[in-house]
C-alpha positions as CSV (number, residue, x, y, z in Angstrom):
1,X,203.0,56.4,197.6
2,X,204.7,57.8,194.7
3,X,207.9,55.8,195.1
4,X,205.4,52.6,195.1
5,X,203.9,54.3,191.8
6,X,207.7,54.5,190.4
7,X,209.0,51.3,191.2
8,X,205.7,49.4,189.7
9,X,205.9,51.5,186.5
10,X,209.7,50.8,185.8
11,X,209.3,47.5,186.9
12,X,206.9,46.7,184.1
13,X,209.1,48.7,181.7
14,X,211.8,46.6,182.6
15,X,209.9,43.4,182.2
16,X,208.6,44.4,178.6
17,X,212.3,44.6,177.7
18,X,213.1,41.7,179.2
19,X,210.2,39.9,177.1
20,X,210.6,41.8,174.0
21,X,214.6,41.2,174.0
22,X,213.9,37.1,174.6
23,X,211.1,36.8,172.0
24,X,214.0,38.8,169.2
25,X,216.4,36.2,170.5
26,X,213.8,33.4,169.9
27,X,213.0,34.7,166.6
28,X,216.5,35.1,165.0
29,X,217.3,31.7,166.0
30,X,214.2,30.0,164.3
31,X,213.5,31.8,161.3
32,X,213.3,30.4,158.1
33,X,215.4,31.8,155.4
34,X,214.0,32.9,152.3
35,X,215.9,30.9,149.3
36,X,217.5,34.3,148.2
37,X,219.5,34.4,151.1
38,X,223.0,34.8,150.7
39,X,226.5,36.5,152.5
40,X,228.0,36.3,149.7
41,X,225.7,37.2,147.1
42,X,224.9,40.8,145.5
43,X,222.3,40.0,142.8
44,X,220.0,42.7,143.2
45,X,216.5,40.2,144.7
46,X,212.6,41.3,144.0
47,X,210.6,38.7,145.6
48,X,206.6,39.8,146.4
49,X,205.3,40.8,149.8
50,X,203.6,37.6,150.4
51,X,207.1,35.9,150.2
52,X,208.5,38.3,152.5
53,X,206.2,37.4,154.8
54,X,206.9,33.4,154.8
55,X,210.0,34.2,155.9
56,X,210.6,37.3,157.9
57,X,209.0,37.0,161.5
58,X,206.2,39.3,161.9
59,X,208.3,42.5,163.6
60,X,210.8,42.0,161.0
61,X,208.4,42.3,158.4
62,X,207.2,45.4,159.3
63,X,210.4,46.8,159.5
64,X,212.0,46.1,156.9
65,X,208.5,45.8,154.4
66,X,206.8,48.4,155.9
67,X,209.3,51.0,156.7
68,X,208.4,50.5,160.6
69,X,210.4,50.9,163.7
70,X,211.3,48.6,166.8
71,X,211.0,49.9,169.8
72,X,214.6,51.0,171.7
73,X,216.6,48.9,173.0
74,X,214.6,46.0,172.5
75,X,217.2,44.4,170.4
76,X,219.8,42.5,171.6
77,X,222.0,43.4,169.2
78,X,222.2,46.9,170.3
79,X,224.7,45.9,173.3
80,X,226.8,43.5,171.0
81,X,230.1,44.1,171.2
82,X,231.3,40.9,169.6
83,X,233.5,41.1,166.5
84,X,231.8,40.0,163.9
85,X,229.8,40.9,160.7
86,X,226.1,41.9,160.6
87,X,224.0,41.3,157.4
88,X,220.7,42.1,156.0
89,X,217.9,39.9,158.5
90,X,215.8,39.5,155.0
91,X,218.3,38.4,152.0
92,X,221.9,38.0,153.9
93,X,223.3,41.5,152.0
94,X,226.7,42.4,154.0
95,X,226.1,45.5,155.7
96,X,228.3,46.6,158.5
97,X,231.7,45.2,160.6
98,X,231.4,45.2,164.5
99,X,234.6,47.8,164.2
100,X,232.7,50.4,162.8
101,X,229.6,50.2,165.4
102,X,229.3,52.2,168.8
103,X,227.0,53.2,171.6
104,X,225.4,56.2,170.3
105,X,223.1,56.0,173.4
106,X,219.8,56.3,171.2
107,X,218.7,52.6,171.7
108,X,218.9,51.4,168.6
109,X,222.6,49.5,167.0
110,X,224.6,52.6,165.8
111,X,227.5,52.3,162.8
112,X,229.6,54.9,161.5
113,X,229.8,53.5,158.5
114,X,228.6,50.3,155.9
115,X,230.9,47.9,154.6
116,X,230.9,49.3,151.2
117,X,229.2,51.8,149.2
118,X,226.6,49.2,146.5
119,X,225.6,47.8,150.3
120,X,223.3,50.6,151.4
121,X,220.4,52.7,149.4
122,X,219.8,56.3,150.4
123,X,216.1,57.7,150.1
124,X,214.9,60.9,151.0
125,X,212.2,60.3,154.0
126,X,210.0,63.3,155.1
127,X,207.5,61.5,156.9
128,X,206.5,62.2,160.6
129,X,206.8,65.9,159.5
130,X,210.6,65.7,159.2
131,X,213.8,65.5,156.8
132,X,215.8,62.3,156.9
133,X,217.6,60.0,155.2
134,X,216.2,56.4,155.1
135,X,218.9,53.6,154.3
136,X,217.9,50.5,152.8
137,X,219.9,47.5,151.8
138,X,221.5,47.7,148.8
139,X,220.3,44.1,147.5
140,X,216.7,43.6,148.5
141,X,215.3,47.1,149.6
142,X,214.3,46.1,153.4
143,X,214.4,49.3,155.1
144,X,217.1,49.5,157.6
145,X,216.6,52.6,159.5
146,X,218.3,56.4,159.0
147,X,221.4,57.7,158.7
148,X,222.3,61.0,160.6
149,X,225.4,63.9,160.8
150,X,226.1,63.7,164.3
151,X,228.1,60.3,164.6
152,X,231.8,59.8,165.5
153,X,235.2,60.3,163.8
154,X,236.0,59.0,160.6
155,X,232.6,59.7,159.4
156,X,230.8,61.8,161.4
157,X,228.1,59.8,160.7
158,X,225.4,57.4,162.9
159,X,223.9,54.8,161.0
160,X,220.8,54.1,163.2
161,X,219.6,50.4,162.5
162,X,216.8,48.4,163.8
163,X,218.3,45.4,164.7
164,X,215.3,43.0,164.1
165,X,216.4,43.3,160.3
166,X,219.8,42.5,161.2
167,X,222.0,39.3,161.6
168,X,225.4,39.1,163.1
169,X,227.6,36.8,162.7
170,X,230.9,35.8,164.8
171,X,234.1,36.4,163.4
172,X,235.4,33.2,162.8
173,X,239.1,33.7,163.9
174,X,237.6,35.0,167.2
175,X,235.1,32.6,167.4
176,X,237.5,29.8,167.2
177,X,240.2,31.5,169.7
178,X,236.8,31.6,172.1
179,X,236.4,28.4,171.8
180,X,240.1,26.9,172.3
181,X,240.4,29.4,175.5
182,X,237.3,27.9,177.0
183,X,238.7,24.7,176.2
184,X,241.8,24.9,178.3
């Protein structure tokens, strides 16, 4: 009996992952864009709540507006391990290579370190009776996630970033040597 209890309680665990990791997918590929959005751009960008929300999905609104979390691994970004460049979901800031990510094991995409220093805010967070450092993006302020001591070598930092306020995108050498291989 409690076997039967176990397999129907991770069964529906796995199948709100399952559902929660195709709707992210879903979302990332039909967003709209706000006009703001750039990967090239660093103009610092102040655009009203009631923008935000045109064009951020729902879940990455409340991340990155109101400082909320995803639930773990629910992104599929978290098991990327395509080379690439991930940028800010909300205005297209650059924020982190694939070569500095790693599996921290925490459920949530895990960097050692952002692309440069002007691309991430730090902001003392002691909600949730605790002491952390929030990270936001350095051009529009979406909250990002936290930033902890016990990551890998260079750093020894972990950059722990919800992934529904992220975007990757393939690097374009590797892309293209993707594409000729499957070609041949």
């Amino acid at each position: 009996m409690k076997r039967i209890l176990v397999l129907l309680l991770l069964s529906t665990f796995m199948q709100q992952c399952s559902y929660s990791q195709k709707r992210n997918k879903e979302a990332m590929s039909t967003e709209k864009k706000a006009p703001v959005y750039s990967n090239t751009d660093t103009s610092k960008v102040q655009l009203p709540d009631a923008d935000w929300r045109k064009y951020l999905s729902p879940d990455a609104y409340a991340v990155a507006r109101e400082k909320g979390t995803e639930r773990p691994w629910s992104s599929p970004l978290e098991g990327n391990k395509e080379k690439g460049n991930y940028y800010c979901a909300a205005c297209g800031n650059a924020l982190f290579v694939s070569d500095t990510k790693f599996d921290s094991g925490c459920g949530w995409p895990s960097f050692y370190q952002p692309v440069s220093k002007g691309s991430i805010i730090y902001t003392p967070d002691r909600s949730h009776g605790m002491e952390r450092t929030e990270v936001q993006c350095g051009r529009c302020k979406a909250h990002l996630g936290h930033v902890f001591d016990d990551g890998p070598p260079p750093t020894g930092l972990r950059y722990c970033i919800n992934g529904v306020v992220l975007d990757f995108k393939k690097a374009e050498a590797a892309a293209k040597a993707f594409d000729e291989k499957k070609g041949q």
